[in-house]
N, C-alpha and C positions, 0 to 999 in steps of 0.2 A: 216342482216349484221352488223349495229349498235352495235347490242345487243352484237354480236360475237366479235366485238372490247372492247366494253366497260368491256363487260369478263376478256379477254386480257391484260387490260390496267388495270384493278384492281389485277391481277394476277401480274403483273411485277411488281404493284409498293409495292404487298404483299413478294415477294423475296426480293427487292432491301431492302424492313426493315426489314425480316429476316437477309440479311447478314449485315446489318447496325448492329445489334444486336449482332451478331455471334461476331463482333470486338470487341465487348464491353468488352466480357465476359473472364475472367481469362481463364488462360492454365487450372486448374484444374477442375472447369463446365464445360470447352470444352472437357475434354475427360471423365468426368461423363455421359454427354448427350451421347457422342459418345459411352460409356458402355449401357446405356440402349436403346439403340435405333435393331432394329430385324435385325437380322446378312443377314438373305437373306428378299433383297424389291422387288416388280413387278417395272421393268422397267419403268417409266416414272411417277409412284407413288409419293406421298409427301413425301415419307420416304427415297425414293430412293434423293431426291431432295435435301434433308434434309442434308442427308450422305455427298450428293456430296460436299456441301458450308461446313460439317464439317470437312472435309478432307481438301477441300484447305484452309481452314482459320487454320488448325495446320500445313500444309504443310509451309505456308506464311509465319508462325510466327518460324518455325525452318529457313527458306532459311534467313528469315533477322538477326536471331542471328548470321549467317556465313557469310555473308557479310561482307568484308572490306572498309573501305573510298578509292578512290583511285581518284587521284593520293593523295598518305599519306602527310598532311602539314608537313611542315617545321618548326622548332623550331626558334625563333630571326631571326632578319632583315636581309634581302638580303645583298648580296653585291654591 
């Protein structure tokens, strides 16, 4: 059971530096990688895994170019 966690626990903290990574990396590498990588993966695969963190990290990085500040500041002092 150990073993089974330590597995586990090297596996998560091997994604969480995947997508530390994935942020790093320009729009144009991101969707390089996202060119070479195989169009269909087995479910639960690293490829498949892969995909998933390259997808929302261009999905992320499009939702924040469209985001607004709100509520919009104010120009010069209150009255």
């Amino acid at each position: 059971m150990q073993t089974a966690a330590g597995l586990l626990s090297a596996l998560d903290d091997s994604i969480e530096a995947i997508k530390a990574h994935l942020a790093t990396i320009d729009e144009g590498k991101l969707e390089a990688l996202l060119a070479c990588m195989p169009s269909r993966s087995t479910a639960g695969s690293a490829e498949m895994v892969m995909l998933i963190h390259l997808y929302r990290q261009i999905q992320t990085r499009q939702r924040d170019n469209n985001v607004l500040p709100f509520p919009a500041k104010k120009s010069g002092p209150n009255p």
